[in-house]
C-alpha positions in Angstrom: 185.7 386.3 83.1 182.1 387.3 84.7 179.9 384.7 86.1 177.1 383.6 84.3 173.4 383.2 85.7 173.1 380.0 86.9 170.6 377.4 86.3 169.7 375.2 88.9 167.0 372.9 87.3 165.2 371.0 90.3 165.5 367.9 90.7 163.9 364.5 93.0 166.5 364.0 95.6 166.1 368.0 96.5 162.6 366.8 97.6 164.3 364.2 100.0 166.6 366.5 101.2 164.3 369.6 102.3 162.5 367.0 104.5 165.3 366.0 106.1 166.1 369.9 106.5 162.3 370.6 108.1 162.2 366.9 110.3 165.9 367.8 111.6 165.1 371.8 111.9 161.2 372.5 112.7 161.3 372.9 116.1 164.6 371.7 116.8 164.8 373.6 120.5 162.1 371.4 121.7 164.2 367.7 120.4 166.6 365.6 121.8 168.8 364.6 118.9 172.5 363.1 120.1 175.4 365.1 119.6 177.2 362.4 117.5 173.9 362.2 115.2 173.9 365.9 114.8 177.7 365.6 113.7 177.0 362.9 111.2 173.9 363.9 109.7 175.2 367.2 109.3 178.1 366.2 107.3 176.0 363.7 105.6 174.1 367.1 104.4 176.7 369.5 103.5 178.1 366.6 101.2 174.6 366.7 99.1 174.1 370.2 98.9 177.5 371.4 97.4 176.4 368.5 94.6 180.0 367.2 94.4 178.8 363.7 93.9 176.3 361.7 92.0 172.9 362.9 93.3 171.4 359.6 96.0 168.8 357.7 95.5 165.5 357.5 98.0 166.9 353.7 98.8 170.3 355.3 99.4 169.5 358.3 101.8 167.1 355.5 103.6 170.1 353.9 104.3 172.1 356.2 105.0 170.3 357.8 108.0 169.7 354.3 109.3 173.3 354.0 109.2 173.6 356.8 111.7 174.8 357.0 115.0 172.6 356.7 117.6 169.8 355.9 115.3 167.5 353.5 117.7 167.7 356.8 120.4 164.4 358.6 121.0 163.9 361.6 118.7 166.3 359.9 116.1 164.3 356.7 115.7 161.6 359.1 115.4 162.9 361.2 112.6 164.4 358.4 110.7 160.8 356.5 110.7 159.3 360.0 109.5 161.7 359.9 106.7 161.2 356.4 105.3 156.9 357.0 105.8 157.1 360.4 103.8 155.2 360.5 101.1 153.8 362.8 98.4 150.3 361.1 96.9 149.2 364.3 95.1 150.4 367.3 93.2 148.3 369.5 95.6 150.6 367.6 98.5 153.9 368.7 96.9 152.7 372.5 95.9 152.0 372.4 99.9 154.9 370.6 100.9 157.1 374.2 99.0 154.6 376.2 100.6 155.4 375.7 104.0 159.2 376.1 102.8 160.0 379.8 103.7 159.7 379.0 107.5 163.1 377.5 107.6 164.5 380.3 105.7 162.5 383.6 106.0 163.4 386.2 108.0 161.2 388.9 109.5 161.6 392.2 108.5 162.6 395.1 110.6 160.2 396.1 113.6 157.9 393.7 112.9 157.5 390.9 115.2 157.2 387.2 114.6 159.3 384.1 114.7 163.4 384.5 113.8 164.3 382.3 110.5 165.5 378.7 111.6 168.3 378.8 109.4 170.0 382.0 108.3 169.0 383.5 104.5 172.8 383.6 103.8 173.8 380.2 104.9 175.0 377.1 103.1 171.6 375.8 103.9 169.4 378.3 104.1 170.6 379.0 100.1 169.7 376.1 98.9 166.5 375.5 100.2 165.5 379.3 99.2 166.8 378.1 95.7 164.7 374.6 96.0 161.6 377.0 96.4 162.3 379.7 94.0 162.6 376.7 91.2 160.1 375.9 92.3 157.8 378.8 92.0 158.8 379.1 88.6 157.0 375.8 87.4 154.1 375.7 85.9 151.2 374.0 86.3 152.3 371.4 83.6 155.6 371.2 85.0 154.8 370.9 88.7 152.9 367.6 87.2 155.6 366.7 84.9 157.7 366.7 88.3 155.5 365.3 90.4 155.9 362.2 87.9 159.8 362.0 88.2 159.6 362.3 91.9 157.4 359.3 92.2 159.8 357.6 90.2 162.6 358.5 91.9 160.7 357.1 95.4 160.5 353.5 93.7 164.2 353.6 92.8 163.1 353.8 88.7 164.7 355.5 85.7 163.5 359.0 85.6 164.6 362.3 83.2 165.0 364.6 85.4 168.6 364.1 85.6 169.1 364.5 81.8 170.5 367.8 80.4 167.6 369.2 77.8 168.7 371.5 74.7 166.9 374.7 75.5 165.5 375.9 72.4 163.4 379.0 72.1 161.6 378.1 69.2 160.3 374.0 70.6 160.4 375.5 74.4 158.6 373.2 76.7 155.6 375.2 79.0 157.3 373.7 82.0 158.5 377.1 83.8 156.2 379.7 83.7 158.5 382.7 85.0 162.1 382.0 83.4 164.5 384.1 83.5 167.8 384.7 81.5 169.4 381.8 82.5 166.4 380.0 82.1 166.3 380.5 77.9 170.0 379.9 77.0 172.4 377.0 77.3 175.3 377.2 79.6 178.2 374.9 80.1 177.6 371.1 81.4 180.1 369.1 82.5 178.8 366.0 80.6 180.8 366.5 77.3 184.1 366.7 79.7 183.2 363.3 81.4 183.2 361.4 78.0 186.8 363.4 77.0 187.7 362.1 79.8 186.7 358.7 79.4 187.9 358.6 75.4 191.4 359.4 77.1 191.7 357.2 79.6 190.1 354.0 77.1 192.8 355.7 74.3 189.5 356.6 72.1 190.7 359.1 70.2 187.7 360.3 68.0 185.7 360.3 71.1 188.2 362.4 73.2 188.4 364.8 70.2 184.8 365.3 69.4 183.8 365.8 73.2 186.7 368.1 74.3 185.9 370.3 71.2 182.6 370.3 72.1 183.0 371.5 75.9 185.0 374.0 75.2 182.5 375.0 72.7 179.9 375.5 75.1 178.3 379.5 76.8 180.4 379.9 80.2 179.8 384.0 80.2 178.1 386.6 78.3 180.9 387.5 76.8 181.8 386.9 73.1 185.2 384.9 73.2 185.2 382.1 75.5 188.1 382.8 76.9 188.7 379.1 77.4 190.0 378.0 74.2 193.5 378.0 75.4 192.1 375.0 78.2 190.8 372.9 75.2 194.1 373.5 73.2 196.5 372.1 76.2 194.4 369.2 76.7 194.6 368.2 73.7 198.4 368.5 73.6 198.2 366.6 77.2 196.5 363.6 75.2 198.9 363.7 72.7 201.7 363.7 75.0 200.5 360.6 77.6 200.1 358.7 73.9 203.6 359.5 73.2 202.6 361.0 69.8 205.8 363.5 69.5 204.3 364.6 66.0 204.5 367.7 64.6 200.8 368.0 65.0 201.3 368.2 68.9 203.5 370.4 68.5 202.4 373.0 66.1 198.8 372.6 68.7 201.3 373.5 71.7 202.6 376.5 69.8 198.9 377.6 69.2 197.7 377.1 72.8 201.0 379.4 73.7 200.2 381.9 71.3 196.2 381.9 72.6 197.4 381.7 76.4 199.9 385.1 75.9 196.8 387.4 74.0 194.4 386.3 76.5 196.6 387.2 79.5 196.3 383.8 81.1 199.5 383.2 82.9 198.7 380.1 84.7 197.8 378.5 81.3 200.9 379.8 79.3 203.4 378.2 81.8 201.6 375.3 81.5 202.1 375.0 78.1 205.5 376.2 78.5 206.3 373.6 80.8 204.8 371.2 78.8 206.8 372.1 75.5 210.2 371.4 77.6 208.7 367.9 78.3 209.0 367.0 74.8 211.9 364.7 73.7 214.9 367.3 72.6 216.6 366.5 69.5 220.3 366.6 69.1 220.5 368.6 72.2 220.5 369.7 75.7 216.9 368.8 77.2 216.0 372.6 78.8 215.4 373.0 82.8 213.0 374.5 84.4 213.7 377.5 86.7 211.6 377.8 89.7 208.8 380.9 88.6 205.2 381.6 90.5 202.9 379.1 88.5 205.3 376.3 87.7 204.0 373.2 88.9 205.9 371.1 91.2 205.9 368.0 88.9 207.4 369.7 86.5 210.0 370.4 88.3 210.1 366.7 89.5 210.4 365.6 85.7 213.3 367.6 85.5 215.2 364.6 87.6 214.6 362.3 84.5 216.5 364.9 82.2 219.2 364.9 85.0 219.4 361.4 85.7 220.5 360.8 81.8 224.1 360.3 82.2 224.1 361.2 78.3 223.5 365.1 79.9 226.4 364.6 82.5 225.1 366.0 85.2 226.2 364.5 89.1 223.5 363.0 91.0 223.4 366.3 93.7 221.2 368.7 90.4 219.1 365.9 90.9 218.5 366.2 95.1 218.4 369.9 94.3 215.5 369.6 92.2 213.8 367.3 94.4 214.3 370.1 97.2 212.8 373.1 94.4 209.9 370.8 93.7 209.3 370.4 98.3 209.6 374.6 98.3 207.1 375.1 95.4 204.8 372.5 96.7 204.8 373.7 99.8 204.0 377.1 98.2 201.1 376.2 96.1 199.3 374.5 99.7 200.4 378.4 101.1 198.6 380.4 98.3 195.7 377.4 97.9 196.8 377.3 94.3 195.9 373.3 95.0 197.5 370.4 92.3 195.0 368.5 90.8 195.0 365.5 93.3 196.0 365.4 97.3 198.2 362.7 96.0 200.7 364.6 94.3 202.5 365.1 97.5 203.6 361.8 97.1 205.3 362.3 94.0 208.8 363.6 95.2 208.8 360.4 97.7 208.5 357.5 94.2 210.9 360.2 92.6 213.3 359.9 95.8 213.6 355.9 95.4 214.9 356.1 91.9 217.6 358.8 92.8 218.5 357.0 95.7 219.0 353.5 94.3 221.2 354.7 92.0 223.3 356.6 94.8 224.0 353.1 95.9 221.3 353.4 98.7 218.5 350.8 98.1 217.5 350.5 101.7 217.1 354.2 101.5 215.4 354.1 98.3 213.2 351.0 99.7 211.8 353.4 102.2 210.9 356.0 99.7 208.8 353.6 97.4 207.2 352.6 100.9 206.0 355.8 101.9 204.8 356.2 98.2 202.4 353.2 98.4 201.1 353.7 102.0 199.6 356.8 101.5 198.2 356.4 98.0 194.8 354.6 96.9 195.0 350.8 96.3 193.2 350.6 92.8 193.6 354.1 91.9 195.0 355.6 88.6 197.3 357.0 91.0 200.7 357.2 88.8 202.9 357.9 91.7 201.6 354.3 93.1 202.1 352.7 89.8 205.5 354.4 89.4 207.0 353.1 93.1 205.1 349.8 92.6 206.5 349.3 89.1 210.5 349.9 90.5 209.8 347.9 93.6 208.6 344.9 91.5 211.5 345.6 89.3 214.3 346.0 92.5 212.8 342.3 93.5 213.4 340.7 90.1 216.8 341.7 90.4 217.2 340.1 93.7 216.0 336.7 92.0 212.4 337.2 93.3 211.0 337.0 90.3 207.5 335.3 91.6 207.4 337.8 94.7 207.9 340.4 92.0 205.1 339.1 89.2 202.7 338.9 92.0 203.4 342.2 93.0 202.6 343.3 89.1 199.8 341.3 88.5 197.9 341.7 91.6 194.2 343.4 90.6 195.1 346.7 93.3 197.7 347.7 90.6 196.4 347.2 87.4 192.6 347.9 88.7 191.6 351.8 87.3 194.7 352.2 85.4 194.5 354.6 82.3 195.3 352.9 78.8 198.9 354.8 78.6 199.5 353.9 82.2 198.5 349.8 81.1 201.1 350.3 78.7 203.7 351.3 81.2 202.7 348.2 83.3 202.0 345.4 80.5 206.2 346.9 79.4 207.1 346.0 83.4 205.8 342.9 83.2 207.5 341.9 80.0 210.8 343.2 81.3 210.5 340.8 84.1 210.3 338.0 82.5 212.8 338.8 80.1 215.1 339.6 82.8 214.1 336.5 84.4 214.6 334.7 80.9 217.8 336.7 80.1 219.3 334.8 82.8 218.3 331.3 82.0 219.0 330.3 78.3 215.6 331.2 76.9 215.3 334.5 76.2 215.7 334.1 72.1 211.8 332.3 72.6 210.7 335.5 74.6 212.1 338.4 73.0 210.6 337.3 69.3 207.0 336.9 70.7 204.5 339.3 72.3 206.0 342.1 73.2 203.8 345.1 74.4 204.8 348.3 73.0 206.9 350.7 74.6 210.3 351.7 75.4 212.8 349.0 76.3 216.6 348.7 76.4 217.6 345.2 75.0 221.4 345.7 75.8 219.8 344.6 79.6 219.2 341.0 78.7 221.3 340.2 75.4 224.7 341.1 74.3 224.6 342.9 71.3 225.5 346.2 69.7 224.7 349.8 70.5 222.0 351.1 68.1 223.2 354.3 65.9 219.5 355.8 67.0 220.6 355.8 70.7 222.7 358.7 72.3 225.9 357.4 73.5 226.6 357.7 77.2 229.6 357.8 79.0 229.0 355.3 81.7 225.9 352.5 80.7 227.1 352.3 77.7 230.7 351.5 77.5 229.8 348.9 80.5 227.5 346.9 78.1 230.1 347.0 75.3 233.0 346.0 77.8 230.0 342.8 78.7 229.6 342.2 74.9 233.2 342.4 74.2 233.9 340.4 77.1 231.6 337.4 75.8 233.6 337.2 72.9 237.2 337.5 75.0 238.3 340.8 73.6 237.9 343.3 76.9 241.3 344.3 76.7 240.5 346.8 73.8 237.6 348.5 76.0 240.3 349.5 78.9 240.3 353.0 77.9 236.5 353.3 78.0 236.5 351.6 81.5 238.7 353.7 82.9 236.8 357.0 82.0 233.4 354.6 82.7 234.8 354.7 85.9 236.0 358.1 86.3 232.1 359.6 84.9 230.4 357.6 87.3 232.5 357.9 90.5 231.9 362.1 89.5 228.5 362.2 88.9 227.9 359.6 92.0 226.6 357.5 89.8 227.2 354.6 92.8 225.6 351.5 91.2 227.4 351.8 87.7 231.1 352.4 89.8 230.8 349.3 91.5 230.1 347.4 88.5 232.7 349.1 86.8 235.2 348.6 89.5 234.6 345.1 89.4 234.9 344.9 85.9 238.3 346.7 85.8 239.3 344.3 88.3 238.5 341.4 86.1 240.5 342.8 83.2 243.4 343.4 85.5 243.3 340.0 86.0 243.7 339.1 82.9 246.8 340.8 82.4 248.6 338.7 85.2 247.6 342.2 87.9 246.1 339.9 90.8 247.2 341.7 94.0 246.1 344.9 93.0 242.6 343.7 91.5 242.2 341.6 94.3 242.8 345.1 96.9 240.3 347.4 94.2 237.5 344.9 95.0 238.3 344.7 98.6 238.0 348.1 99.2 234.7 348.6 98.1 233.3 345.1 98.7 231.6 346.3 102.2 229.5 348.4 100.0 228.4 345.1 98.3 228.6 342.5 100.8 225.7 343.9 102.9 223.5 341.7 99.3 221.5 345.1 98.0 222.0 344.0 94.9 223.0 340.2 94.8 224.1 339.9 91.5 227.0 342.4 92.1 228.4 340.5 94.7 227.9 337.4 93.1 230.0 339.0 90.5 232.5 340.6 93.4 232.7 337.3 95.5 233.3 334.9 91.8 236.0 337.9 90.7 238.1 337.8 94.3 238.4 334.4 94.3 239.8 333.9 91.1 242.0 336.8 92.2 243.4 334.9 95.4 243.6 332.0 93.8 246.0 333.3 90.9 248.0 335.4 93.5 249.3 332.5 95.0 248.1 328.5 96.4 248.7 328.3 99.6 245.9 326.4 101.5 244.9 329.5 103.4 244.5 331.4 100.4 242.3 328.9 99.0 240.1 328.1 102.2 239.4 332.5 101.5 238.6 331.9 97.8 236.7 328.3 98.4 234.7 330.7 101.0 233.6 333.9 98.4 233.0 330.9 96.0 230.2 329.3 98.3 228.9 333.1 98.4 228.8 333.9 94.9 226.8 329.8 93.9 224.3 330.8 96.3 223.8 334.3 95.2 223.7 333.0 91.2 221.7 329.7 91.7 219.1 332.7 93.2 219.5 334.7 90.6 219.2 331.4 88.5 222.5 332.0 86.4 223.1 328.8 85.7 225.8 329.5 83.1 227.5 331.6 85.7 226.4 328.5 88.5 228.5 326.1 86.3 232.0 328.3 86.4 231.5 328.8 89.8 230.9 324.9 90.8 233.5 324.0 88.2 235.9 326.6 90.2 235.1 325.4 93.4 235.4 321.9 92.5 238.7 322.6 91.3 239.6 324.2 94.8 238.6 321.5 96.8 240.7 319.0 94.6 243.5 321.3 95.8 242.8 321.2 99.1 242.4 317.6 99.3 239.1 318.2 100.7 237.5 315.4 98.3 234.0 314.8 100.3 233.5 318.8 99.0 235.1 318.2 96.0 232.4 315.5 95.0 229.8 317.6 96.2 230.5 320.3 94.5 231.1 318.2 90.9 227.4 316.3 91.7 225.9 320.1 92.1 227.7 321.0 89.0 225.7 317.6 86.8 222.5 318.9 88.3 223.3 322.5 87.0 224.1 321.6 83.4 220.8 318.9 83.7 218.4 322.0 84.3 220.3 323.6 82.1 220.2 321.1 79.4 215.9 320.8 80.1 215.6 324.4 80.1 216.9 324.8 76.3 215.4 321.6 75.5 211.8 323.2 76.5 209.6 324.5 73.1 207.3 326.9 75.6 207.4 328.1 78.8 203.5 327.7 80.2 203.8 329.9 83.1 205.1 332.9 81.0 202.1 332.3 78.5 199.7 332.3 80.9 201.0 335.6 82.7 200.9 337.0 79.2 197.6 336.1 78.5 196.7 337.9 81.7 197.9 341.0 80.5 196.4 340.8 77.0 193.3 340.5 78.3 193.3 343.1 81.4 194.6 345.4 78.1 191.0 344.3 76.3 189.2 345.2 78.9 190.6 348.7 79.6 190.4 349.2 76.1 186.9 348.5 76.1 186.8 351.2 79.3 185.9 348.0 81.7 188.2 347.8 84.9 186.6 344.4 85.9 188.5 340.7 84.9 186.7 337.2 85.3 188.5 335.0 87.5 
């Protein structure tokens, strides 16, 4: 694709920054300016003329120099107080301020003599302020006036139209230039339509995201006939389609086009893309497909690839996913090598939230702890960041889990996460929210209230908080989901017929290292050989793997463990030894549930140990214990006797209205 003729419409701040140029330059042999000030203004420079960022006001460069280093020194004070007394009171002024230009830039030709250029023709400066005077030379009189006007206004800080993209049209042409050339007469690409696509996706406008992507894409980049580009507008609007979660056959059949475009147009980097892309799409009645490691893949794509792998419904073991973890490190590393940069320095931080969730379900928390850590250091607090989101979403999660559920809301609804989030990223978090406080209600009795009543869209699994059956929609895996069956079945006293299931529960998870699910399922088989009069050899199976619980990762599993054992000693015989060991994993497991705030499980435990001490003849426990177990059933009997909850409606409230606000593209909440 050639380069078109570029444009470069002058504008106000220019103005301010050639006389910065000719007060730090003219004569700069003969000043005294301070090392450190050189460094900063020079910076402060180079940031203006690449024209990266939002052009600065006269107030704003003001401030910025008096912000310098140094600034009360000598020559600085000096050039800083010729800055802020500049001023331009006639047009005859500014035509002479441009006319005395070409002595920063001008060289002398060859054998004749006279003074060197100050800064070189070719140079990052010395272009643009041979470009400042060349636009300028191409005004005409009208214009220089017309100009003269917005500079004034941008001196007093006032709207001004200079900064306004005008429809060239050769038939109503202003008289502004009066040498134009060829990029002068026609309309090339502005960036303006792709702000507001970007804007319609991120507020979840979809006419406006629509109209303005069509209409970038629409716009003259070369001289050429075809664009070349269409392919671009085609995958982004896929990409919307696919952050919205709209799987239709309209995406689709858009993907297939955009494929089709990419492969006649030769654009490789665009096809894999797209390629890529398509294997992101939800599979239908088989195998997900993998990506293999090829030139332009992107390292997140290969990264995604762990979410196919973690399914246990694919039965892969938990080392494809470390592997593709590794891939996605090599490629990354190779797209830094060959500069083919990802679209944000933050994407190095992917692999690390991608890490945590493999590793916590190795059975390494700590481990996976650290990898969320690293994930939210080196990220942007109030970013759209997604890697930040993702590690803060799983650590507020982990918490909840551990019976932290405040420590874990204020982690959620703190403004530095949901601040600049995208509207299908507030979906993501509004779901996290709700799912902890339907864990958190799951465990007391109120979670019929919750589950019927504001609920954000989105996925959710409701076989986490309630016991109920497998939906025929849902694949059938061969390790979650003959656990929640065995925990529904088991509700209703009729495990025993779910043995089979356990055991090759046990046998998928122990293979594909599933860590987390094994120790629940060990546990569980345990419990089921206890019922069948087996209480030696349950009470050994949790034994050997209780040091792997004990250490309180997750404390619901050893509350589970530590309930399970002792009603394994205790039916394996009574002597008063044996029960001091189960009266001491019984203390373990009220602590860990009155945490968790089980208090159905809280009640068997205290009814348990109550029954212990009776048995020991230790009755000052025993009456504690039986006055611990009347306060239990009293909060339990005022939790289902409560009509709302007023904390939960408030948090809810919360989140409906941070959702109003994005939608209405508004990042800022009233206390």
């Amino acid at each position: 694709m050639d380069a078109h003729p570029t444009d470069h419409p002058l504008q106000p701040h220019q103005v301010g920054l050639l006389v910065i140029f000719i007060l730090t330059f003219k004569d700069l042999p003969t000043k005294n300016f301070d090392s450190e000030f050189l460094l900063y203004l020079l910076r402060m420079l180079l940031d203006e003329v690449s024209e990266l960022t939002q052009p600065k006001s006269f107030r704003e460069l003001r401030d910025v120099l008096s912000a310098a280093p140094k600034s009360d020194e000598g020559d600085v004070r000096a050039l800083i107080s010729a800055f802020k007394a500049f001023k331009l009171e006639t047009t005859d002024q500014m035509i002479n301020f441009f006319s005395g230009l070409p002595m920063l830039f001008q060289e002398k030709d060859e054998g004749t003599e006279g003074p060197e250029s100050i800064l070189g023709r070719r140079s990052i400066f010395g272009f643009y302020c041979r470009r400042c005077y060349i636009s300028f030379g191409k005004l005409s009189f009208s214009g220089v006036t017309q100009f003269y006007k917005e500079f004034l206004l941008w001196i007093d800080g006032k709207p001004n139209n200079a900064y306004k993209s005008n429809h060239k049209d050769e038939l109503n042409s202003t008289d502004s230039q009066i040498f134009q050339t060829q990029g002068d007469r026609q309309n090339w690409a502005q960036p303006e339509a792709y702000a507001s696509w970007i804007k319609g996706q991120t507020i979840g406008d979809e006419t406006l995201a629509k109209e303005n992507l069509r209409s970038f894409f629409e716009q003259r980049f070369h001289e050429g006939n075809d664009s070349g580009v269409r392919q671009l507008g085609l995958l982004n609007m896929v990409r919307y389609h696919y952050i919205h979660e709209e799987y239709s056959a309209e995406g689709r059949f858009l993907l297939s086009e955009a494929i089709h475009v990419s492969r006649n147009t030769g654009d490789k980097i665009t096809l894999q893309q797209c390629i890529s892309l398509l294997r992101r799409f939800p599979s239908v009645n088989e195998r997900p497909p993998i990506n293999e490691v090829q030139p332009n893949l992107n390292p997140l794509d290969i990264l995604y690839d762990v979410k196919k792998l973690m399914d246990d419904t694919n039965e892969q073991p938990l080392s494809a996913s470390f592997l593709k973890i590794a891939e996605s490190l090599g490629v990354f590393d190779l797209w830094c090598d060959t500069n083919m940069n990802t679209t944000r320095e933050s994407d190095q931080w992917a692999q690390h939230a991608v890490q945590a969730i493999v590793w916590n379900a190795a059975g390494c928390e700590n481990i996976g702890d650290i990898e969320a850590d690293v994930a939210v250091a080196f990220t942007s607090a109030g970013s759209s960041d997604n890697n930040r989101l993702t590690a803060l979403l799983n650590t507020a999660y982990r918490r909840a889990r551990q019976g932290n559920y405040d420590n874990a809301l204020a982690i959620l609804l703190n403004p530095a996460v949901w601040k600049g989030l995208t509207l299908p990223d507030y979906k993501i978090w509004a779901q996290e929210v709700w799912q902890v406080l339907a864990l958190r209600a799951s465990r007391r009795p109120v979670i019929p209230r919750l589950s019927t009543s504001r609920q954000p869209p989105g996925e959710r699994n409701m076989r986490h908080y309630v016991y109920i059956p497998r939906p025929r929609s849902v694949p059938i895996g061969k390790i979650s989901d003959p656990l929640h069956e065995l925990l529904r079945l088991r509700e209703c006293e009729a495990s025993s017929i779910m043995t089979e299931q356990l055991l090759k529960s046990i046998w998928h998870s122990e293979f594909l290292f599933r860590i987390h699910h094994y120790r629940i399922a060990v546990i569980l088989l345990a419990d089921a050989g206890l019922q069948l009069g087996l209480s030696k050899s349950s009470q050994k199976m949790i034994e050997d793997i209780m040091p792997q619980i004990v250490t309180g990762n997750d404390i619901e599993i050893r509350a589970f463990a530590a309930f399970t054992v002792a009603r394994c000693i205790i039916a394996a015989g009574h002597s008063v030894s044996g029960l001091q060991h189960a009266a001491w994993w019984l203390v373990i497991a009220e602590k860990d549930y009155m945490v968790l705030q089980l208090y159905r499980s809280v009640l068997d435990v205290q009814y348990l140990l109550a029954v212990v001490y009776n048995s020991m003849g230790a009755e000052q426990e025993r009456d504690a214990s039986a006055q611990r177990f009347k306060t239990t059933q009293q909060i339990v009997e005022d939790l289902e006797a409560s009509v709302a909850d007023a904390e939960t409606g408030a948090i809810l409230d919360m989140v409906s209205r941070v959702g109003i606000l994005e939608f209405e593209g508004s990042n800022k909440l009233e206390a």
